[in-house]
PDB file of N, CA, C and O in Angstrom:
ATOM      1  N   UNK A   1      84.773 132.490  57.041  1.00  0.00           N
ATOM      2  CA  UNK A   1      84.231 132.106  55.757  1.00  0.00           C
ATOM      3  C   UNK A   1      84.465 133.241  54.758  1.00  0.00           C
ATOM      4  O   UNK A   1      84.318 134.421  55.078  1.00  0.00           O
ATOM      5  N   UNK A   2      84.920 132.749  53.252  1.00  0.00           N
ATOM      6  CA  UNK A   2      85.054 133.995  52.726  1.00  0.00           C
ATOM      7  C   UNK A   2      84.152 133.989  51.623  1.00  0.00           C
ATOM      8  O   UNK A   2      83.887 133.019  50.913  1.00  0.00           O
ATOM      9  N   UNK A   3      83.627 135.333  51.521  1.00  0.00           N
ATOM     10  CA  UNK A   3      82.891 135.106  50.402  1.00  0.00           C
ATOM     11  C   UNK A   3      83.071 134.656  49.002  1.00  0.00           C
ATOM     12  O   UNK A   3      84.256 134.842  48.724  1.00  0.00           O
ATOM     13  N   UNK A   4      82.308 134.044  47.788  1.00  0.00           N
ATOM     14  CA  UNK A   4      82.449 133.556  46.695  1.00  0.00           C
ATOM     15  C   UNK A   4      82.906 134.019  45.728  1.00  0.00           C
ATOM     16  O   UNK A   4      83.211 133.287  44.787  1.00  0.00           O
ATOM     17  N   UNK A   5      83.069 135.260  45.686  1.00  0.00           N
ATOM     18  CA  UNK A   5      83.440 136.448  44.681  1.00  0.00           C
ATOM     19  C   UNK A   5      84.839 136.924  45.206  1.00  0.00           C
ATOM     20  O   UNK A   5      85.639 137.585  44.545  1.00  0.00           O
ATOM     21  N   UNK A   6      85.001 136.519  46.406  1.00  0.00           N
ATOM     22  CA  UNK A   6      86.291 136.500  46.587  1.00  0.00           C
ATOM     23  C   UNK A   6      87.435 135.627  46.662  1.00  0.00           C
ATOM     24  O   UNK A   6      88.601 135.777  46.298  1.00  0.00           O
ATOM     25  N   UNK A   7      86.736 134.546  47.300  1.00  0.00           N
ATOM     26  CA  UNK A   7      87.788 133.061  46.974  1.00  0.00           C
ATOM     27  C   UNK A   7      87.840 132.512  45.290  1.00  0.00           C
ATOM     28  O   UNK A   7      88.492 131.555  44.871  1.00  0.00           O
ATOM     29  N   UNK A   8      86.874 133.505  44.432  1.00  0.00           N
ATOM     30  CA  UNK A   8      87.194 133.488  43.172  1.00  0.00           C
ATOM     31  C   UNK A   8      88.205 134.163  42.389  1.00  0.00           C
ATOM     32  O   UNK A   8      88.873 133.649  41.491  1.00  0.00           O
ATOM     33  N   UNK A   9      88.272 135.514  42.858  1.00  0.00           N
ATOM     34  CA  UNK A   9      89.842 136.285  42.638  1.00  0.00           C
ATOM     35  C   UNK A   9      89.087 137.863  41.837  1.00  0.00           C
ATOM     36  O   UNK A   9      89.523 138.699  41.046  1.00  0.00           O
ATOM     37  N   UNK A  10      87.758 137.659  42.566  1.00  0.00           N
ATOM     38  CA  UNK A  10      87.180 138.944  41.811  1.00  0.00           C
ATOM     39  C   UNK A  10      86.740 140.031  42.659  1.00  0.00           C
ATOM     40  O   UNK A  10      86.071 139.842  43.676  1.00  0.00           O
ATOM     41  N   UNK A  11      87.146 141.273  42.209  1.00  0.00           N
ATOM     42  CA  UNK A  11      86.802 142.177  43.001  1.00  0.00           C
ATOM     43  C   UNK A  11      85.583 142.155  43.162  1.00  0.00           C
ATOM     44  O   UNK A  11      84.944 141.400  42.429  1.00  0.00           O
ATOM     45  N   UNK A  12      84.627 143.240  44.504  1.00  0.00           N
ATOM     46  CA  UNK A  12      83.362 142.981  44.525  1.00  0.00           C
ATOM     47  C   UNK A  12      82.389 144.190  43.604  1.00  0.00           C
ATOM     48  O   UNK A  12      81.178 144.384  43.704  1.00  0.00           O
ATOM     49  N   UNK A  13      83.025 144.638  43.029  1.00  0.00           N
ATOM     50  CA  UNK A  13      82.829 145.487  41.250  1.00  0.00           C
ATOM     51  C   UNK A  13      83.178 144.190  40.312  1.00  0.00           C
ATOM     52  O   UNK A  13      82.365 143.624  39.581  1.00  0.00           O
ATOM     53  N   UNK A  14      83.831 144.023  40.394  1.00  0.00           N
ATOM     54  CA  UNK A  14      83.288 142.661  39.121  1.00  0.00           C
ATOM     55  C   UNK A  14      82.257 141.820  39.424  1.00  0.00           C
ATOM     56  O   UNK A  14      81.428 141.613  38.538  1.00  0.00           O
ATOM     57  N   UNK A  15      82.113 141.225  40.618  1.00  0.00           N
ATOM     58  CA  UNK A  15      81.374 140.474  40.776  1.00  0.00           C
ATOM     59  C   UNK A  15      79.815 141.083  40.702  1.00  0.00           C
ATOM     60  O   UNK A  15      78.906 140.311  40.400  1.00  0.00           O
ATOM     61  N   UNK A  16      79.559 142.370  40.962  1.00  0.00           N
ATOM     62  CA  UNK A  16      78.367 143.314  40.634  1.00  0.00           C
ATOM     63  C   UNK A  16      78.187 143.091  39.291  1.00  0.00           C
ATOM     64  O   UNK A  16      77.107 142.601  38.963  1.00  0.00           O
ATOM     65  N   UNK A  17      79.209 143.400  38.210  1.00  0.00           N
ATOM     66  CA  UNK A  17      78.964 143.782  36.707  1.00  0.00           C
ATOM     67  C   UNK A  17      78.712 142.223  35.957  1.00  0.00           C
ATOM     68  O   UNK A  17      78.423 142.104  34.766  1.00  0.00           O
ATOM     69  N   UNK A  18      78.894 141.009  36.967  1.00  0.00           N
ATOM     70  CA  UNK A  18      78.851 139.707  36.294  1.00  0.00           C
ATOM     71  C   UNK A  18      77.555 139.388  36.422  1.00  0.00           C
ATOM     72  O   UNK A  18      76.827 138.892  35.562  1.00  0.00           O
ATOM     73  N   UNK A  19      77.228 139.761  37.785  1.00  0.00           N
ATOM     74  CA  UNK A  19      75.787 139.272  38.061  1.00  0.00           C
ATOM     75  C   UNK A  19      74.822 140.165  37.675  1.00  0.00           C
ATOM     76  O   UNK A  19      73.694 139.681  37.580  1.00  0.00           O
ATOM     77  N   UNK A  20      74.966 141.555  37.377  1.00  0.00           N
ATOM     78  CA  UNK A  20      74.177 142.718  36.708  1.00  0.00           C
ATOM     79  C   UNK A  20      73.785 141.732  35.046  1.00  0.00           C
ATOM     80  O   UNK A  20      72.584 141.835  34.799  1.00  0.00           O
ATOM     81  N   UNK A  21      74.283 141.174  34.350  1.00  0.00           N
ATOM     82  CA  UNK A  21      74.977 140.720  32.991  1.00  0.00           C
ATOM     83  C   UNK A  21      74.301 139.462  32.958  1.00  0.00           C
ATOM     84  O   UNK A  21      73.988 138.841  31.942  1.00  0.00           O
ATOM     85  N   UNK A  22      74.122 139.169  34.015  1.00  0.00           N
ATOM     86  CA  UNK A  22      73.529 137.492  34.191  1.00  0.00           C
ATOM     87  C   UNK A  22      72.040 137.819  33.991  1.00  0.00           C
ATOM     88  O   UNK A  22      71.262 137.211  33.256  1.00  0.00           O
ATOM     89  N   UNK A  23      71.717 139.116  34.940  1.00  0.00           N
ATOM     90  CA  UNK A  23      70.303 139.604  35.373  1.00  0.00           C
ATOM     91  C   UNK A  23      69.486 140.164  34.441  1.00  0.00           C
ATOM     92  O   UNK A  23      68.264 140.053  34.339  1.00  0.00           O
ATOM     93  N   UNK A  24      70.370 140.865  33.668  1.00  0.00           N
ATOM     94  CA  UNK A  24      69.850 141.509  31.978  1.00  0.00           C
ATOM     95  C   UNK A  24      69.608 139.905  31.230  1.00  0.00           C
ATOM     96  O   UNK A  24      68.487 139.485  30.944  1.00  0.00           O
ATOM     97  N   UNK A  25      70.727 139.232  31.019  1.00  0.00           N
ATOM     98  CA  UNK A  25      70.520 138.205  29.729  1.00  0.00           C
ATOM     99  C   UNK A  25      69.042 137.327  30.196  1.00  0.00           C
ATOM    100  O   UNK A  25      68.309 136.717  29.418  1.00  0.00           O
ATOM    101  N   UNK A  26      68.879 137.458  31.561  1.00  0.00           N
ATOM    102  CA  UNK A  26      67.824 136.463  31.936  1.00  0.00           C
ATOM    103  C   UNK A  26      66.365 137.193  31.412  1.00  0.00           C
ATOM    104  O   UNK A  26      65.220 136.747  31.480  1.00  0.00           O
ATOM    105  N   UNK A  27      66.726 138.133  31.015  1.00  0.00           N
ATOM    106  CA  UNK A  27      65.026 138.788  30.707  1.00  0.00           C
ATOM    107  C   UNK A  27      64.305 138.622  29.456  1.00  0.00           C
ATOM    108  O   UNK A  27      64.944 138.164  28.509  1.00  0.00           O
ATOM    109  N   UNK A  28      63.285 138.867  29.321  1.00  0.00           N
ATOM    110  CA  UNK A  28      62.619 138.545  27.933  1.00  0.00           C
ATOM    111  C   UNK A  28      63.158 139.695  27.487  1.00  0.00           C
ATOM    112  O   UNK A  28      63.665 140.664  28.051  1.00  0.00           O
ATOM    113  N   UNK A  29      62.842 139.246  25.759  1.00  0.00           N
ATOM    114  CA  UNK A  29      63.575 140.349  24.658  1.00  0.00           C
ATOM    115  C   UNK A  29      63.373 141.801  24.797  1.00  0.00           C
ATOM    116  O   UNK A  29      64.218 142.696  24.832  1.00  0.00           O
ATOM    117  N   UNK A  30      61.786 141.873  24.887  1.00  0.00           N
ATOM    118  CA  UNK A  30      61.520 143.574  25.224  1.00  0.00           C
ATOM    119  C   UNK A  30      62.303 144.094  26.482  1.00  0.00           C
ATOM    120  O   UNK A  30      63.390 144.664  26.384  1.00  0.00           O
ATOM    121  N   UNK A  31      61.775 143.894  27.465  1.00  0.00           N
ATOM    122  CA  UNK A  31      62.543 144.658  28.316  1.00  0.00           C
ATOM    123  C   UNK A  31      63.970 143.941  28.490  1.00  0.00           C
ATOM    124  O   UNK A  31      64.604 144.449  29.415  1.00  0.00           O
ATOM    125  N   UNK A  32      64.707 142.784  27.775  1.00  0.00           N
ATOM    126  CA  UNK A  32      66.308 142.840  27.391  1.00  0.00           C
ATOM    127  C   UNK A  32      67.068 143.801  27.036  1.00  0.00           C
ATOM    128  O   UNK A  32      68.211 143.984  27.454  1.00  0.00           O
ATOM    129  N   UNK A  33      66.427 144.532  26.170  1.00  0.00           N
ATOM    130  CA  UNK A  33      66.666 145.576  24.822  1.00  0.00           C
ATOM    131  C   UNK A  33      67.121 146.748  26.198  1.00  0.00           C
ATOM    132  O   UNK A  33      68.253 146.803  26.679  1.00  0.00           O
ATOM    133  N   UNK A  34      66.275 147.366  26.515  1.00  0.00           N
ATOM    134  CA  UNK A  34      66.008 148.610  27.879  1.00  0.00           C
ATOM    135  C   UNK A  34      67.585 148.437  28.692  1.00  0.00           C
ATOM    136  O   UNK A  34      68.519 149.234  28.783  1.00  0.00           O
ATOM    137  N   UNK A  35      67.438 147.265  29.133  1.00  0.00           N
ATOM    138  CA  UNK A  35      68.340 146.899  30.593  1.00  0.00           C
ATOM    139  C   UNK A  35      69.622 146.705  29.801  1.00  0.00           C
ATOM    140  O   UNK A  35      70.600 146.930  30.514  1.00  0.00           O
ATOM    141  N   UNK A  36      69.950 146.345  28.499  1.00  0.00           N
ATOM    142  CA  UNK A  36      70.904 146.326  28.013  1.00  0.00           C
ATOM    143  C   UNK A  36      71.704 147.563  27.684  1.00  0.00           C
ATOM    144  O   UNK A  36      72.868 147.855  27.960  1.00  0.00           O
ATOM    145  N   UNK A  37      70.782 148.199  27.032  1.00  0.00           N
ATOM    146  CA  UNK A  37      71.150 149.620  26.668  1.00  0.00           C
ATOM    147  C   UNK A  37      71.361 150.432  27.775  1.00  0.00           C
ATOM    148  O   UNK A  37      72.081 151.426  27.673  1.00  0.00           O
ATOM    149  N   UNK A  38      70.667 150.047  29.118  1.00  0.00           N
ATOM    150  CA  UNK A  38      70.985 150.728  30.720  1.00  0.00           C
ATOM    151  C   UNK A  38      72.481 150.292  31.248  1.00  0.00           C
ATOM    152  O   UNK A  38      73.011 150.941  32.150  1.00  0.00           O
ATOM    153  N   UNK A  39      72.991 149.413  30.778  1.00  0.00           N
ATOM    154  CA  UNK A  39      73.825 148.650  31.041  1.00  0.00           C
ATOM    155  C   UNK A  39      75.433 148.886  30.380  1.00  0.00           C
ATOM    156  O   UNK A  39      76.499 148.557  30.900  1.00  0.00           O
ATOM    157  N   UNK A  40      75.163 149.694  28.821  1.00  0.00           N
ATOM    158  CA  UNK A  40      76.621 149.483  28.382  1.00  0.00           C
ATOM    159  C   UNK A  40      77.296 151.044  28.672  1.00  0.00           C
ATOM    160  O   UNK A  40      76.627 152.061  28.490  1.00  0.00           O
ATOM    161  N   UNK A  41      78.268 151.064  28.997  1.00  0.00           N
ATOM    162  CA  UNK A  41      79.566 151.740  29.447  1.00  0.00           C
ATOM    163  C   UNK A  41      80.151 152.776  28.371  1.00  0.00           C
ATOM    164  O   UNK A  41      81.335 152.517  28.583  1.00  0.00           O
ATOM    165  N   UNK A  42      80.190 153.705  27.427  1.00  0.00           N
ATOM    166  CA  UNK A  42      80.986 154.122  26.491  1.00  0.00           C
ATOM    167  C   UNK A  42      82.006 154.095  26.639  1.00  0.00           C
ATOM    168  O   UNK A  42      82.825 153.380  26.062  1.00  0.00           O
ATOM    169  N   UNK A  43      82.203 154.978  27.560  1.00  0.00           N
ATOM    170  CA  UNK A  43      83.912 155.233  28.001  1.00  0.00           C
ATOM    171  C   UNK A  43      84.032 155.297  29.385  1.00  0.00           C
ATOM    172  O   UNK A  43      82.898 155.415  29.849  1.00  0.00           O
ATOM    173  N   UNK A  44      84.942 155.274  30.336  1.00  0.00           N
ATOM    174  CA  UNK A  44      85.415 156.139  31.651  1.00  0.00           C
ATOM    175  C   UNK A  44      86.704 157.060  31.945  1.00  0.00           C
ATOM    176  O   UNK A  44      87.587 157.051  31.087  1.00  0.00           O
ATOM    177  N   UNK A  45      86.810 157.541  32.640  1.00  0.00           N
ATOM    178  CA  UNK A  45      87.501 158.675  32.721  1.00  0.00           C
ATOM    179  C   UNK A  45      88.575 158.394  33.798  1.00  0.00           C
ATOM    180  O   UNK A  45      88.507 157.258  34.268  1.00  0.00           O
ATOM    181  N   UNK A  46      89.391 159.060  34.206  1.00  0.00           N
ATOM    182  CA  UNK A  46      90.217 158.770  35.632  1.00  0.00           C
ATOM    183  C   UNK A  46      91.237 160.217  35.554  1.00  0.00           C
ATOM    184  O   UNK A  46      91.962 160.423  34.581  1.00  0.00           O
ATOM    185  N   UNK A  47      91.172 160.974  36.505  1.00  0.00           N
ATOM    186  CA  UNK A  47      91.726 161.862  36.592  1.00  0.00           C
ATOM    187  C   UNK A  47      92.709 161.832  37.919  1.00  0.00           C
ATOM    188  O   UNK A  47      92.061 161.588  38.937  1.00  0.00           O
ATOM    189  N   UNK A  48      93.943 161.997  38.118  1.00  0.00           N
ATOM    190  CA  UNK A  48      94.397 161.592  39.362  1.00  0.00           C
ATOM    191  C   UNK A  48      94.644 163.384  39.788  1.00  0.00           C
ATOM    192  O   UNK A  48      95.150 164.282  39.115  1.00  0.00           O
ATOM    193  N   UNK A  49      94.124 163.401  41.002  1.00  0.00           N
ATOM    194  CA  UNK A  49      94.632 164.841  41.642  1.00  0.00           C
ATOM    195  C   UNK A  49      95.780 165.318  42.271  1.00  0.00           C
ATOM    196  O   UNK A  49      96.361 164.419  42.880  1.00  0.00           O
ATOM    197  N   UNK A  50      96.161 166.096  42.323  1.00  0.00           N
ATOM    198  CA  UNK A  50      97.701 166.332  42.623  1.00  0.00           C
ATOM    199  C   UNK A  50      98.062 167.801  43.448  1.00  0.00           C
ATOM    200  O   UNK A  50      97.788 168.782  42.756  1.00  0.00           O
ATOM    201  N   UNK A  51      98.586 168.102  44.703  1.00  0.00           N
ATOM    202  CA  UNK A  51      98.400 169.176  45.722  1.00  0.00           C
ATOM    203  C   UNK A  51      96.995 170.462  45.226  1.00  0.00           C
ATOM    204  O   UNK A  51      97.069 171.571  44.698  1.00  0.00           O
ATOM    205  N   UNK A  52      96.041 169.790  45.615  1.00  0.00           N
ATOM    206  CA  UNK A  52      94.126 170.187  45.168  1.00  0.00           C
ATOM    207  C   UNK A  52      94.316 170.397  43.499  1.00  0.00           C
ATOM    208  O   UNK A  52      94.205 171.590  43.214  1.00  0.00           O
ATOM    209  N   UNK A  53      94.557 169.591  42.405  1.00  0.00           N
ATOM    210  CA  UNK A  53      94.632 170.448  41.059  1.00  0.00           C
ATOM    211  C   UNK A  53      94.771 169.215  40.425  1.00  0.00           C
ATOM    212  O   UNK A  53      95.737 168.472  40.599  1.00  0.00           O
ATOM    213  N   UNK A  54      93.677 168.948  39.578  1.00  0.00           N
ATOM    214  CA  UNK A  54      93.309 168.048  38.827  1.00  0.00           C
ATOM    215  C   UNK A  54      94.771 167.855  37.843  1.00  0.00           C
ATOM    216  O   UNK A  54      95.463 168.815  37.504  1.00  0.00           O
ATOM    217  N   UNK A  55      95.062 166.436  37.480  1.00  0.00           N
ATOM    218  CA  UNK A  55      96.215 166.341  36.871  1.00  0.00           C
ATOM    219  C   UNK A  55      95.172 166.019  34.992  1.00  0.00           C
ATOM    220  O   UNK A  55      94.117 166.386  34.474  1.00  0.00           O
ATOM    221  N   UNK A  56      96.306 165.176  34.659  1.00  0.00           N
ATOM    222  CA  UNK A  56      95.699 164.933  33.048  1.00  0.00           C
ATOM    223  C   UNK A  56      94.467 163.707  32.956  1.00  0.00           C
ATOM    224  O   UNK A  56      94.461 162.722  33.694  1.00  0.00           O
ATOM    225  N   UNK A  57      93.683 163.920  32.148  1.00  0.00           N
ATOM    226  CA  UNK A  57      92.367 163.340  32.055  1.00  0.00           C
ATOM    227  C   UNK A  57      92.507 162.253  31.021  1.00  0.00           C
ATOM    228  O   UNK A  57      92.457 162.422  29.803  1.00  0.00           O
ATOM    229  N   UNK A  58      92.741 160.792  31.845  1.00  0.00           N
ATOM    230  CA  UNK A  58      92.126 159.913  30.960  1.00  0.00           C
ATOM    231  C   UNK A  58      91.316 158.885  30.700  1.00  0.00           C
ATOM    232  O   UNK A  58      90.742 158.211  31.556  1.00  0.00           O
ATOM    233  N   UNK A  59      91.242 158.724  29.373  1.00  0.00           N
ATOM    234  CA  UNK A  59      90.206 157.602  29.008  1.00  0.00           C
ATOM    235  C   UNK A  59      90.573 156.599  29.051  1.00  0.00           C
ATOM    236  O   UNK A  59      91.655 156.256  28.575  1.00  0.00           O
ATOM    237  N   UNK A  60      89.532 155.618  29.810  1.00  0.00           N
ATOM    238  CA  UNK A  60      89.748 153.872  29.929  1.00  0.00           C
ATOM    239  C   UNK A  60      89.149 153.524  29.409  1.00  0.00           C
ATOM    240  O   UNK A  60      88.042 153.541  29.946  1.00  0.00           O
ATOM    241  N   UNK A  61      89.157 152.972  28.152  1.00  0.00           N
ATOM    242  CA  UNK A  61      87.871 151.624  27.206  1.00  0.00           C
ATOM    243  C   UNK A  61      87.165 151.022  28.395  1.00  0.00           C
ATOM    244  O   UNK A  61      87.586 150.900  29.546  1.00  0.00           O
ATOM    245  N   UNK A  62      86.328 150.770  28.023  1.00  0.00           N
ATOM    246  CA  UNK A  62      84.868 149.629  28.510  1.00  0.00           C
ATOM    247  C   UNK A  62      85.545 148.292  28.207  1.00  0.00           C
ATOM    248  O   UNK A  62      85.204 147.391  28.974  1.00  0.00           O
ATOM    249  N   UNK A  63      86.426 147.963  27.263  1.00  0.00           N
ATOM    250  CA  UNK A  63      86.820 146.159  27.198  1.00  0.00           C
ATOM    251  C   UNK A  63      87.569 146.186  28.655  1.00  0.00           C
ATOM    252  O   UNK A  63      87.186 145.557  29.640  1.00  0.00           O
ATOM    253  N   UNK A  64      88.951 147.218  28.579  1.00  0.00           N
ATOM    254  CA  UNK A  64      90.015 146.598  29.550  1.00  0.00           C
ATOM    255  C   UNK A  64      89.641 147.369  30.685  1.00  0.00           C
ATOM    256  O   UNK A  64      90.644 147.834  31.227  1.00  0.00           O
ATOM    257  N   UNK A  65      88.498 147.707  31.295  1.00  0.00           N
ATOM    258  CA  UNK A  65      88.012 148.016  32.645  1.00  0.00           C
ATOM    259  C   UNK A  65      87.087 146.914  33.003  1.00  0.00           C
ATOM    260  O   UNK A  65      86.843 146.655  34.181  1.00  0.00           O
ATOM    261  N   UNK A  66      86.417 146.072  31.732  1.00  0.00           N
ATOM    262  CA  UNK A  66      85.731 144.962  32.178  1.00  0.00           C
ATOM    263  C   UNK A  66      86.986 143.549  32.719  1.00  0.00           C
ATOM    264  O   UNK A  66      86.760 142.594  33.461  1.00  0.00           O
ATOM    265  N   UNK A  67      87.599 143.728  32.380  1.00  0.00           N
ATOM    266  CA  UNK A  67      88.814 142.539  32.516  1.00  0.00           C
ATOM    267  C   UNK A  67      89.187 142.528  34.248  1.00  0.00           C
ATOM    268  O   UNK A  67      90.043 141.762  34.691  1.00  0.00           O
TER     269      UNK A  67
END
């Protein structure tokens, strides 16, 4: 049997950040506000390492890491 998040075509990090998203919108407004703001992403980073020595540092947007 395979799981649902997977016979869907989603990693099981997306499928966390869909249902995290589901779990915030379901709340009343006050504590919406909190869990939302706990919730958004600015930026991320990705550094690939290379014989022990950090290579060049970059930034991934929050849109095309949600995709």
């Amino acid at each position: 049997m395979v799981a649902a998040w997977k016979a869907a075509g989603f990693t099981y990090n997306k499928y966390l950040a869909i249902a995290a998203r589901a779990v915030r919108r379901s709340l009343k407004d006050g504590p919406r506000a909190k869990a939302e703001r706990r919730g958004n992403v600015e930026q991320l980073k990705f550094v690939k390492w290379e014989n022990g020595k950090p290579g060049e540092s970059k930034t991934i947007s929050s849109e095309s890491a949600a995709q």
